[in-house]
MIMARKE-327511 format. One line per field, with one value per residue (C-alpha): y, z, x; residue in three letters. Coordinates in Angstrom, 1 decimal. Each point is the difference from the previous one (the first is absolute). Example, Ala and Ser with C-alpha at 12.3 -4.5 7.8 and 13.67 -1.06 7.14 Angstrom:
! MIMARKE-327511
north (-4.5; 3.4)
up (7.8; -0.7)
east (12.3; 1.4)
res (Ala; Ser)
***
This chain:
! MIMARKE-327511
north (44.9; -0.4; -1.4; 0.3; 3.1; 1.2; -1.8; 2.0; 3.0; -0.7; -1.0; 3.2; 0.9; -2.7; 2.0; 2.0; 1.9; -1.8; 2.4; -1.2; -3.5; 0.2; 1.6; -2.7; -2.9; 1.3; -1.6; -3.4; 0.4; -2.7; -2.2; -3.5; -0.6; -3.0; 0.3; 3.0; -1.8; -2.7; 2.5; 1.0; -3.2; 0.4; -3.6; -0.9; -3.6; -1.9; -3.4; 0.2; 2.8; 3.5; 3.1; 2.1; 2.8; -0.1; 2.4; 2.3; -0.8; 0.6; 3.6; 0.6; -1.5; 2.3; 2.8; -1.1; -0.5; -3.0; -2.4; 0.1; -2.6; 2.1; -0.8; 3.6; 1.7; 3.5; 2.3; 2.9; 2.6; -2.8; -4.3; -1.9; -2.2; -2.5; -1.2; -2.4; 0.4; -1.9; -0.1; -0.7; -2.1; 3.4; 1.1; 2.6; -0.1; 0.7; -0.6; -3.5; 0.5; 2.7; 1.2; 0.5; 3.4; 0.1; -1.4; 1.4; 0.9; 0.8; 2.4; 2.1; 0.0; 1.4; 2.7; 1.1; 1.7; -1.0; 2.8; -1.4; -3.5; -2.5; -1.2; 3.5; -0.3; -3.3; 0.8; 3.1; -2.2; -2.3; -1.2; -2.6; -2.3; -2.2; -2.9; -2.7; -3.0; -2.7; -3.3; -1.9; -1.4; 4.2; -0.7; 3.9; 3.2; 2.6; 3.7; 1.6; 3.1; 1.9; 2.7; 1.4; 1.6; 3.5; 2.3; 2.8; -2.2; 1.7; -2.7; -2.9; 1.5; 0.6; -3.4; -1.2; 2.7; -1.6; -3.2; 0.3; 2.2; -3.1; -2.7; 2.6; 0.7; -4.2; -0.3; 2.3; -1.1; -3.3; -1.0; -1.5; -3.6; 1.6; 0.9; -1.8; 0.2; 1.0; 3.7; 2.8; 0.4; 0.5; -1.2; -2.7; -1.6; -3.4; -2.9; -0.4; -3.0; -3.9; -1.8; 0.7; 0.8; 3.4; 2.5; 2.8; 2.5; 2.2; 2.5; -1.6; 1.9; -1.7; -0.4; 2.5; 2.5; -1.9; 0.3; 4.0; 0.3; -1.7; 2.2; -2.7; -1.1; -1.9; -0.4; -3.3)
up (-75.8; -0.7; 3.6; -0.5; -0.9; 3.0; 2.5; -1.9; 0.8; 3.8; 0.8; -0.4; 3.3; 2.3; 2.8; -1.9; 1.7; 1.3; -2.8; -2.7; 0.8; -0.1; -3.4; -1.3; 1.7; -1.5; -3.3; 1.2; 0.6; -2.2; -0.5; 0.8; 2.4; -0.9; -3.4; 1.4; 2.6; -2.9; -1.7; 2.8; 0.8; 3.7; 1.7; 0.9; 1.1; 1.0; -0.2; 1.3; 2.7; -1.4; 0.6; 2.1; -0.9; -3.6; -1.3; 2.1; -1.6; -3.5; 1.7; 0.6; -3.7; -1.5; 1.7; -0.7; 3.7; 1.0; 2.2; 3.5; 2.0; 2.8; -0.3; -0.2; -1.7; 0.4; -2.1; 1.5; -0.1; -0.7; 1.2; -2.4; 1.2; -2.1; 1.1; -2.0; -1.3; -0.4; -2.1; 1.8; -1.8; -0.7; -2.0; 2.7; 0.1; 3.7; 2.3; 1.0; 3.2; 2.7; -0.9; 2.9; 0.4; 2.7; 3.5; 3.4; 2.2; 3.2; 1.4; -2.9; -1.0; 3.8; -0.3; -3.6; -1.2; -3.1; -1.9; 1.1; 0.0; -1.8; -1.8; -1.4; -1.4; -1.7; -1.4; -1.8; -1.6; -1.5; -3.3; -0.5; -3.0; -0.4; -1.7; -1.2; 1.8; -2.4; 1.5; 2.0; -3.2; -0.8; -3.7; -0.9; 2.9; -1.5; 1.7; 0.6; 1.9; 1.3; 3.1; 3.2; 3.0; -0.6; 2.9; -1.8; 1.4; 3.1; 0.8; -0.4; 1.8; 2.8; 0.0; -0.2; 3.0; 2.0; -0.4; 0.8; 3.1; 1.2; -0.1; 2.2; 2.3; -0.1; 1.1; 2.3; 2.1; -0.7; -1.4; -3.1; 0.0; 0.1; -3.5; -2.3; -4.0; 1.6; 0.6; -2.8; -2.6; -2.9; 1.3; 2.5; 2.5; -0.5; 1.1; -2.4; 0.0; -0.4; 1.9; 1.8; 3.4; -1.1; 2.1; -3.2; -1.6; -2.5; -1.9; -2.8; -2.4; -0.1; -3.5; -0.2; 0.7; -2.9; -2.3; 1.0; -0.7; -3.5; -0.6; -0.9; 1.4; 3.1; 1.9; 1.9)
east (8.1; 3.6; 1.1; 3.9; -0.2; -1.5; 1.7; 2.9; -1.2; -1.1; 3.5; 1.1; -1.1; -0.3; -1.9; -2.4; -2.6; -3.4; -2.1; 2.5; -0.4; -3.8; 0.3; 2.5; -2.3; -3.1; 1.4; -0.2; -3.9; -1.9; 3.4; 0.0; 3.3; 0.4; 0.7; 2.4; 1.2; 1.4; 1.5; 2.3; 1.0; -2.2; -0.3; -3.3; 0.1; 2.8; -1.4; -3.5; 0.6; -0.9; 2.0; -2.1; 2.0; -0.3; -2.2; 2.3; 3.2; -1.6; -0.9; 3.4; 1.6; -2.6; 1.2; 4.0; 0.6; 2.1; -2.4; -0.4; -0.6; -1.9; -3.9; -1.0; 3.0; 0.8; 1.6; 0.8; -2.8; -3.1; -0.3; -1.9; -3.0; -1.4; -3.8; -2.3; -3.3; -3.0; -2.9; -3.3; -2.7; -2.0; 2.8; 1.6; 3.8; 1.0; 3.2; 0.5; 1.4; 1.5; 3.2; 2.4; 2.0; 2.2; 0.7; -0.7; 2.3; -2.1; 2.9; -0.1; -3.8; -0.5; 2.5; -1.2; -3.4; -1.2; 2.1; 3.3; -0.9; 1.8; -3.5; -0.4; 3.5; -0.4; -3.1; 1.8; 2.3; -2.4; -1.0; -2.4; 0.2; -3.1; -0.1; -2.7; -0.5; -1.0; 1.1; 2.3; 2.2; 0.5; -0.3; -0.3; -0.7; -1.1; 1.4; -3.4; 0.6; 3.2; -0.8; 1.3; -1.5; -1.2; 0.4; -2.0; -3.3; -0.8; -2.8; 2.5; 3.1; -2.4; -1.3; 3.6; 0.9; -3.0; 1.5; 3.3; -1.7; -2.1; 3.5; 2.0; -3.4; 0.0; 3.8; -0.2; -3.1; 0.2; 3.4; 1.3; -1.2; -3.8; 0.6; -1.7; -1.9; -3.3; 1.4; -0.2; -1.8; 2.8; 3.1; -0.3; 2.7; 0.5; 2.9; 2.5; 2.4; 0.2; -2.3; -3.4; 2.4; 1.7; 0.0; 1.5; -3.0; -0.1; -2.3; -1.7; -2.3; -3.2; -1.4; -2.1; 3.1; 2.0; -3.8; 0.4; 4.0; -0.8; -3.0; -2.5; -3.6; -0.2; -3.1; 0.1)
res (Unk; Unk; Unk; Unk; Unk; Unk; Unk; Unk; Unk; Unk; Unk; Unk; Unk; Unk; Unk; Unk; Unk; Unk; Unk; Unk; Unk; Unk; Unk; Unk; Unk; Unk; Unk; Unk; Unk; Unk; Unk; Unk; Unk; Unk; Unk; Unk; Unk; Unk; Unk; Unk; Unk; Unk; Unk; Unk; Unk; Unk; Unk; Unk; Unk; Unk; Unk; Unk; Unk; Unk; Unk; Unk; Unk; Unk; Unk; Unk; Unk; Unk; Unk; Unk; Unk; Unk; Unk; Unk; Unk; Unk; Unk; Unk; Unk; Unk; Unk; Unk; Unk; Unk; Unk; Unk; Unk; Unk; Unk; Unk; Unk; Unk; Unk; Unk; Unk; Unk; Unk; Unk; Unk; Unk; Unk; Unk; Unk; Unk; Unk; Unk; Unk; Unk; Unk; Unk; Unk; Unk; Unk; Unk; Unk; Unk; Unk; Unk; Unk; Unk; Unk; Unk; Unk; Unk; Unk; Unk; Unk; Unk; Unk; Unk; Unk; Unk; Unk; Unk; Unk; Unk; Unk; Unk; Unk; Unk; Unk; Unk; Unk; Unk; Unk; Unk; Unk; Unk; Unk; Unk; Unk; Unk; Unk; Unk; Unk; Unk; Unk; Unk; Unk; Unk; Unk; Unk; Unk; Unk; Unk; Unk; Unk; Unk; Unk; Unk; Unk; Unk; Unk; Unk; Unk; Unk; Unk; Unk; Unk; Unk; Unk; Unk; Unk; Unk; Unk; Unk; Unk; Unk; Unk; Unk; Unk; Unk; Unk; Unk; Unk; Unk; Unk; Unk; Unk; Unk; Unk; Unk; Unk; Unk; Unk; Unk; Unk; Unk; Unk; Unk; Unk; Unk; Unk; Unk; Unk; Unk; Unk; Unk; Unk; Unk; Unk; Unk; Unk; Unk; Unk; Unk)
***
């Protein structure tokens, strides 16, 4: 895969369409980033302290977009997610953890239905790039899977529907600090913020959502 040459031809259009980007990301399956992410010049440590946003920022060189320091960047018509992946000791690759979405404003998750809702909006825009998590040192993560939420599921957008239902039913009759990760079944409201005292929430998809957006088995 001749890298340069490709983030060449990405830069021509720095907001390309969510479909394009799929196609272009699909490339990067099997690669270790890495490697790729030595090529570009990406930092990974500095010192001892890892660069959380590293896999990312390869994402972006890849593409020939200049980084951006936002943890979920956007670019335009699609925001790029990066989630790790485990492999269980039977051999199963699976997500490794929820993957948050968006936060919840209470004001306008009770004035919208699901069809207008902020959530259904992010979740248009995303593309999911999934990477392997091999250790702690990050000596090589391989891209596994590329996907996106696919609206042409009836069974999931309901589930995702019923959901969203259940945290405005929640707000409403009981008010926003009664939210909490035991509600829904795909997307979940959970605190978000630094420290175990934050009063902030937002959508997360739990992992069997990210399992279904990257189209692979996950029956935990």
């Amino acid at each position: 895969m001749n890298l340069a040459r490709s983030a060449r031809r990405c830069s021509k259009g720095l907001f390309m369409e969510r479909h394009e980007a799929i196609s272009r990301l699909k490339e990067l399956e099997g690669q270790d980033l890495v490697a790729i992410a030595e090529r570009f010049g990406v930092t990974m440590w500095k010192g001892t302290k890892l660069n959380k946003g590293w896999a990312g920022h390869v994402i972006e060189r890849y593409l020939g977009l200049p980084l951006n320091s936002a943890q979920s960047p956007n670019f335009g018509s699609w925001e790029l997610k990066i989630v790790p992946l485990k492999r269980l000791k039977n051999g199963q690759i699976v997500p490794k953890e929820t993957m948050a979405i968006t936060m919840i404003d209470p004001v306008n998750v009770l004035e919208k239905p699901f069809e207008e809702s902020h959530l259904l909006a992010k979740l248009r825009k995303i593309v999911v790039c999934a990477r392997m998590f091999e250790s702690k040192e990050e000596n090589s993560s391989r891209l596994v899977k590329v996907g996106a939420f696919n609206l042409d599921y009836p069974v999931i957008y309901n589930r995702v529907k019923a959901d969203y239902e259940e945290v405005r039913d929640v707000i409403k009759t009981h008010g926003f600090e009664a939210l909490t990760g035991r509600i829904g079944k795909l997307v979940q409201p959970r605190t978000k913020g630094p420290g175990h005292g934050s009063t902030s929430r937002a959508f997360y998809a739990r992992k069997q959502f990210v399992a279904t957006m990257l189209d692979i088995p996950y029956d935990r």
